[in-house]
Every structure is written in C-alpha cells, then in structure tokens.
N, C-alpha and C positions, 0 to 999 in steps of 0.2 A: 396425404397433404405434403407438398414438397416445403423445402426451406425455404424457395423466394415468395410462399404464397404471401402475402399481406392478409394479417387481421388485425380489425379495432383496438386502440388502446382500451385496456379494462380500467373500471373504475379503482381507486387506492384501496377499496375497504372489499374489494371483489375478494371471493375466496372463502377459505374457510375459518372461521373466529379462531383467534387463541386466547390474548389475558383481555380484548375488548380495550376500549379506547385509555389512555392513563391522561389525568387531570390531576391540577390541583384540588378539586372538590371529592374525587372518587377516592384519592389520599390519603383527605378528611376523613370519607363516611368509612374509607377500612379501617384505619386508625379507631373509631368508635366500634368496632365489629371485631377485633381481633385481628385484622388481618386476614379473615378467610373466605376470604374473595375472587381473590386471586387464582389463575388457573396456569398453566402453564405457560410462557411464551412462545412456545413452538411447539407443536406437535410431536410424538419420537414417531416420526416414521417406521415400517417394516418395507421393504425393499418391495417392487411389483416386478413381475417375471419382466416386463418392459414398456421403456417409456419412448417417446420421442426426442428427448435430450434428456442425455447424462452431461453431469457437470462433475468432473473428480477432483475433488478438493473444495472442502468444507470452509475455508479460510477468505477474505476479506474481498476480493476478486470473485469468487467463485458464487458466493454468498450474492453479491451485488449482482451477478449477472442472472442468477436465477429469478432477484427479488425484480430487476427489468424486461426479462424476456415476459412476465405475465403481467407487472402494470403497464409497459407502456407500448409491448406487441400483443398482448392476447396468448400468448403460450404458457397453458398452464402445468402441461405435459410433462416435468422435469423434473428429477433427480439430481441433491445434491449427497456426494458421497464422500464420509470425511471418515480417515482410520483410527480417528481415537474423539472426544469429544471436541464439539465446538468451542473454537478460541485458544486452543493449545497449540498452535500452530505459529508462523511467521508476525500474522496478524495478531499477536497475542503476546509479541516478541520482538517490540521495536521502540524507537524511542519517541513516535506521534507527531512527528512533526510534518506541516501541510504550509506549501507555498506553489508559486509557480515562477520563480526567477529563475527562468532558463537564458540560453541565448540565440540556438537555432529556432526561425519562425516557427515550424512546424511544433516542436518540443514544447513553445510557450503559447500557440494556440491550445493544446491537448490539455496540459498543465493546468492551464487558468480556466479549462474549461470544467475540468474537476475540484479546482476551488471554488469558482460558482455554486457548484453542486453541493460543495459541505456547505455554504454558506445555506443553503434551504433542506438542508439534511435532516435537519431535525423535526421539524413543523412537518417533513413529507412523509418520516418515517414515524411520528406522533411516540419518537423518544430521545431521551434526552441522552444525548451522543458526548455532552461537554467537548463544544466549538467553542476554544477559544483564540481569536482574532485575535495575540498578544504583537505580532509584528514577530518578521525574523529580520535579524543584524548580522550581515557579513563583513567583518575586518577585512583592512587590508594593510601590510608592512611594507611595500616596496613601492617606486612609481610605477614600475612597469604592471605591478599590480594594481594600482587605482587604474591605469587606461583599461586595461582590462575589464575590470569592472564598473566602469563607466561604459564601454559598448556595450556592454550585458545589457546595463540600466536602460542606455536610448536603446536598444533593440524593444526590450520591454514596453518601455513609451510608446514607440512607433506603431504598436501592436495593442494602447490602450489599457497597459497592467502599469499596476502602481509601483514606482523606484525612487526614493528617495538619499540624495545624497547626505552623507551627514561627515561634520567635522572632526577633529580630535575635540574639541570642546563638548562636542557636543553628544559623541559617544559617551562620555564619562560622565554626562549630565545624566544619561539614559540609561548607562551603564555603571555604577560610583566605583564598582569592587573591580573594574580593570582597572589594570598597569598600565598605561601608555607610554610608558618609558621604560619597558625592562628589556634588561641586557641581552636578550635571544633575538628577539625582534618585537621594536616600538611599531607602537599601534598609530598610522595615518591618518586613520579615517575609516569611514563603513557606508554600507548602503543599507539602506531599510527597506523592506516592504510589509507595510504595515496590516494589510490583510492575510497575510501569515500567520501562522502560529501550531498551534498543539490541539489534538483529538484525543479524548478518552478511547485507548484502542478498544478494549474491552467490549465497551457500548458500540463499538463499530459494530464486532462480529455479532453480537447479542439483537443490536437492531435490526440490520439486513436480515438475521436471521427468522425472527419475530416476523418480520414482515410479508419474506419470501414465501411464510410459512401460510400465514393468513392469506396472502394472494394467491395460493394454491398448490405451489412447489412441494415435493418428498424433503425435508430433511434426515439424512438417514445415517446416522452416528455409527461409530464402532464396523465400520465396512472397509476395510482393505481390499485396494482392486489388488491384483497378481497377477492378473493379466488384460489383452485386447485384443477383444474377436472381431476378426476381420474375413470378409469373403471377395477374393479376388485384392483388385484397387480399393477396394474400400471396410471402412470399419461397420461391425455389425453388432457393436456393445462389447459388455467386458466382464472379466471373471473377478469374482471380490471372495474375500472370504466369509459372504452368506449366500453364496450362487452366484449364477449365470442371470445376469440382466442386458436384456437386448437393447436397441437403440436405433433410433436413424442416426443421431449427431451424438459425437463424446466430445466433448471440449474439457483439456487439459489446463487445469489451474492449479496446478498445485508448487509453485514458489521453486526451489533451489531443486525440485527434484523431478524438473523439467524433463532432462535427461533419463533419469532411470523410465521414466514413464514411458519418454520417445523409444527409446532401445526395445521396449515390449512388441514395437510392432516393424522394428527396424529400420528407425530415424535417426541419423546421428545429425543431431541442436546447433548451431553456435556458438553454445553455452558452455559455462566450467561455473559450478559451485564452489562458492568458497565460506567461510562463518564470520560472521560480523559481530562486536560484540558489543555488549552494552551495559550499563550499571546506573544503578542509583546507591543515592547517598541517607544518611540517616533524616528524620526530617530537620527542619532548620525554621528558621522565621520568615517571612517574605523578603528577598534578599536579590530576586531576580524576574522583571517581569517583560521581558522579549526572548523569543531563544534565538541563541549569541552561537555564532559559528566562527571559530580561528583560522585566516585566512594563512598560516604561515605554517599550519599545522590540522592532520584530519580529526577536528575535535568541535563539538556543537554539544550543548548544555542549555536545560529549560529547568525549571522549578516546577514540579505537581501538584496541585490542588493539597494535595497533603503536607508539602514541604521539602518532601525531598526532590535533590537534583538529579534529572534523570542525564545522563551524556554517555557518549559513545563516540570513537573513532575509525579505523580503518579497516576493512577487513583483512584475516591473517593472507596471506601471499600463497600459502598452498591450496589444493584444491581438501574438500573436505566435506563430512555429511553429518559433524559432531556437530551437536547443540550444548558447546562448550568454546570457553578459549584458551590463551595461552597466558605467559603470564609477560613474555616479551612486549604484546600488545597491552595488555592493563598497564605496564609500567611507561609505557610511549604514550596513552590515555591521562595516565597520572601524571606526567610531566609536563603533558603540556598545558591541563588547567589550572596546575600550581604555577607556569611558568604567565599566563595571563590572568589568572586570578588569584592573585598569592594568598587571600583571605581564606583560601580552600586547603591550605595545608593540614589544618589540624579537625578536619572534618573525614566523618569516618565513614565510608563504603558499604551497607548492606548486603548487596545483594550482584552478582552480577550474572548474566546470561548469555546465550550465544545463538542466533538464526542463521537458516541456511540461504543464501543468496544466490540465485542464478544470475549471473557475471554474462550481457552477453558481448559479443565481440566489439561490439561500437559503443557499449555504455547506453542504448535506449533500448526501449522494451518489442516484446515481438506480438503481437494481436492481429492473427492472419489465418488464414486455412493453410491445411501440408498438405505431401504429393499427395495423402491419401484423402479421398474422396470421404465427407463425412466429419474428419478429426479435424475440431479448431485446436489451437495454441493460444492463450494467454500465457504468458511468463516470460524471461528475461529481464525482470525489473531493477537488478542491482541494488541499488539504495531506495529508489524511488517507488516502492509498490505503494507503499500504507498510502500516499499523500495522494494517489491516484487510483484510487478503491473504487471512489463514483464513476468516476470517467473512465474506469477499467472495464466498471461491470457493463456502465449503458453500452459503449463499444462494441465488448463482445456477442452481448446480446443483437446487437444490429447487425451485426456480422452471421450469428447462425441465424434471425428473423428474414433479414432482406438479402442475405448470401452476396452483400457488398458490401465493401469497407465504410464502416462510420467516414465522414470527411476527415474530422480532428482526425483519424485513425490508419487512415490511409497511407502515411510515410512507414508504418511500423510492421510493414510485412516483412514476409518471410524471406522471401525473392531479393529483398534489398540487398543480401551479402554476397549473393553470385552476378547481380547488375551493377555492385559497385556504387552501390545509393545509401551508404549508411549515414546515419544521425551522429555522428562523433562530437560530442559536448567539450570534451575536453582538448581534443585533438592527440589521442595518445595512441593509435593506431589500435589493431587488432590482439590488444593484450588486454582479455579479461580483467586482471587483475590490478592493471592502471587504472579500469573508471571507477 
C-alpha cells in the first residue's frame, strides 16, 4: 500500500481497548469497588519485526501523530518508539503554555489552528488534559514596542484570532502584583488573548498516549533507536536497542535531538540544540490567573493548579544536549520577575529543570519529507513545540497519509532555507540562538 493511498477515517473508539471510557459515574462505582477497575492506559507494546510507520520519539508530536494517522486516515500500522518512559521527555519539560499570537499569516493560521484543537482535546481524547483558557498578557515598555505589537494584534484580527489591547490601568486591574512604574522598565501597556493559556503537560503525553494506543498504534517504551536502515535513496527502518524493525516511513520526532538523529543517515538540519530552562516556585495562594510574559525581558510566569509558579526564560546561547542549566540564566530569570513582580522576592524556587530545544535557523518549525525517500521530519520547534502538539501531530500524520503538505503545514518545509522562503518571527536573521 503506498503513502498516498487514501483510507477512511476510523471511528475514535476503533482499535484496541485499554482503561475503557473515564466518567464521572465509573469514578463513583470504582471509588465503591477499591479502585480495581482499572486497567492500564496503554498497552506496553513488544516491538514487531515491522511495521508501515515508525514514529521515533515517544514525546507530545510523535504521540499526536500516531494517535491521528489511525483516527482520522485509517493507518493503524505504527510504531511509537520512545528511549526511556513516556513523558520524560521535552513534553514533560516545559512550562504549558498554548496561544497562537503570532505575526507572519502563515505562523498564525497553523497556531490558531492548534488551539482550536486543544480547545476540543479533551471531549476527543475522553481525558482530562486540564485546558485552561486563562488568557496570555504580553507587556510592553517602550512605543516602538506598543506599534509592534499593535501589528501583531491587527494581523491576528485580519486573520479572525482574538487580540486585545489593554491599558496601564488596566493591566494592573488584571495583573495587581506588577509594578508599572519600576525603575528598569515601566510597564505601557499589554495585549491579551484571552483563549490562551496553560495545558496539564503531563495529561498531554498520557492522553495522546491512551488513545494512540486504543486506536491501534505500538507504544513501545525503553527502545533506543542507534541507528537507520536505509537501502539506496531511501529509508528501510531502524536499529533500536531491542532489534532491527523494518519500515516503509520513519518519521523523526524527537525535539532538540533532531540532529543526532539526521546525521544517522547523513543529513546535516538547520538546527543547533540549545537548553532552555525552567522553574517553579513553592506553592502560594491564587495570586495569578493569566500567564504574564515581560516584554523588556525573556521571562513568562503562570500559577499551577497547585500553586506554584511555573516561569522560565531564555535559552542558554551555547549549543547543548544537558537537561540542566546554568546559574547565569536562573539569575537573569530571577531578576527580572523580581524586577516586574517585586512581591516575588521572598518567595522560594523548588525545583528547576532544563529541555533540549532544537533552534532552527528562522525560528519556525520544520514538518516536511528529506532528500531521503521514506523519512519525515517533525522538529525545529524552538519554544513553540508543546502549544502546537495537535496541529504537530494531525500535520505530520497528513503529510505521511496523503504524501502532501497539510495546507496550515505547507510554509514549514524543508526546502524553505535553500529557496530563501523562511518564516523569521522575529526578524533576527539565521542565528539560532536569537529566536
């Protein structure tokens, strides 16, 4: 069966059972019963000598594209392959936050076409992902910064996504615990979009997972690929460390480690990894409910279901494969939510962590076929993977289903950095480590 053949979308509940439908009522009745109900959410796969799509990388992308190649083409053929357990991965290592205020059309069709998607994520994937719609607020300190993001905003309009301007009054109404008068840089103003906000990562990897599983996909834990077999132009599966598993299609998802993956078969990416770091704080009382990005500085902050504040900054400037950071960064993190939320001074830091990011050259991401026949690419995501997980996965999956570009999907090929068609968001040229 080749990739462009077309098959029926399958029904959601196609496949093979795993924990059966979750209700408020079934709850109830395990609550009355102990608890022993319950069966596993996803099956543990054992590897098959081969399938018609490998997916390598078990993480938030890879997960989504398996869980669409079988509900809504009919391919239930696939293998996902993840090197250590599901959810320890990027997708499991971020700070949740889901908008689509971009400013290139392209960028904010694809965007907004993935927040749609969390928006019925739940109800589709019958778990509860914790979508919370709190609104994201981006400051601004300078004028040249308000025009700025005032284009953003009318672009957004022009294109039917929600942008809201908001005042100094009226941030501080929204916002109580900023300073709009502190000495580094006073706060203008901000822009809202209020169907923003935060996803329980966790419940991301966990539901795609569940689901991929019951619609019929391998999930297949603890498998390190080490290599990719290829015969001639093309890929012919890949070596893991539980065997040789064949393949018509491999598609590459696996986040910051784009690159080592390509070099297996001798593709050198666009890309350069770098680590991006993150932290949360101790819990706290309800003290913040939009996440708040500083426009004078790389720093965004939301409050958790729990209490604690999760925020993060900029990635470190060198290239890197540590899932760690530095402390230069934590300390340019800490200054500058002390410096916009002085109330955070004497609040205390739990925990902090670090994901690998693949940086690519223009700052958008890459969802396209390479010269080799057979091997897709998802990855180059930068900042942006987690908030575009849906619209990552349906993409890729239409791309090895119909062996053409999704439309939304279509600007983010491969091709675009030797035609000279890149998506530059920021406008900061071919420097990874500016977007």
């Amino acid at each position: 069966m080749s990739p462009a053949a077309k098959s029926p979308p399958a029904p959601l509940e196609a496949g093979r059972a795993s924990s059966g439908r979750y209700s408020g009522w079934r709850l109830f009745l395990e609550g009355l019963t102990g608890q022993r109900g319950w069966s596993r959410a996803w099956a543990k796969a054992a590897p098959r000598p081969r399938y018609r799509v490998v997916i390598v990388g078990g993480g938030g992308h890879g997960l989504a594209t398996a869980y669409y190649l079988a509900a809504e083409y009919g391919i239930r053929d696939v293998a996902v392959l993840e090197r250590g357990p599901i959810g320890l991965g990027n997708v499991g290592r971020n700070t949740t936050i889901i908008r689509s205020n971009y400013f290139h059309p392209e960028n904010i069709r694809f965007y907004e076409f993935s927040l749609k998607l969390w928006e019925t994520l739940e109800q589709r994937l019958n778990f509860n992902a914790m979508v919370s719609q709190r609104g994201t607020l981006n400051l601004f300190h300078t004028e040249a910064q308000r025009d700025l993001f005032t284009r953003r905003a009318n672009m957004m309009r022009l294109h039917g996504v929600d942008a809201e301007a908001l005042s100094r009054e009226e941030v501080k109404e929204l916002v109580p615990l900023v300073d709009l008068n502190n000495g580094r840089y006073p706060v203008l103003g901000g822009f809202l979009q209020r169907r923003g906000g935060t996803v329980r990562h966790d419940a991301v990897a966990w539901g795609y997972a569940r689901a991929a599983s019951e619609a019929g996909a391998d999930i297949i834990e603890h498998c390190e690929v080490t290599g990719i077999r290829r015969e001639g132009a093309r890929v012919s599966g890949v070596e893991t460390t539980r065997g040789a598993i064949g393949a018509e299609i491999v598609c590459l998802a696996v986040a910051g480690h784009s690159s080592r993956l390509a070099a297996m078969v001798g593709l050198q990416l666009p890309i350069e990894s770098h680590v991006l770091q993150a932290f949360v704080s101790e819990p706290l009382k309800p003290v913040l409910d939009v996440v708040l990005t500083y426009g004078a500085g790389h720093f965004y902050v939301s409050q958790s279901d729990k209490g604690g504040l999760v925020f993060g900054g900029a990635i470190d400037g060198y290239n890197s494969y540590g899932q760690r950071g530095t402390l230069p960064m934590a300390e340019e993190v800490a200054a500058s939510a002390v410096t916009l939320l002085p109330g955070l001074a004497r609040v205390r830091v739990l925990r902090q962590w670090g994901g690998v990011m693949d940086m690519s050259m223009d700052g958008s991401p890459i969802i396209s076929k390479t010269p080799l026949e057979g091997l897709i690419l998802n990855g180059g995501w930068c900042y942006g993977g987690f908030k575009a997980i849906p619209a990552g996965g349906l993409t890729t999956a239409h791309l090895i289903a119909r062996d053409e570009p999704h439309p939304f999907a279509s600007h983010l090929d491969l091709r675009r950095f030797a035609a000279g068609r890149t998506v530059d968001e920021r406008g900061t040229g071919p420097f990874p480590y500016a977007h």
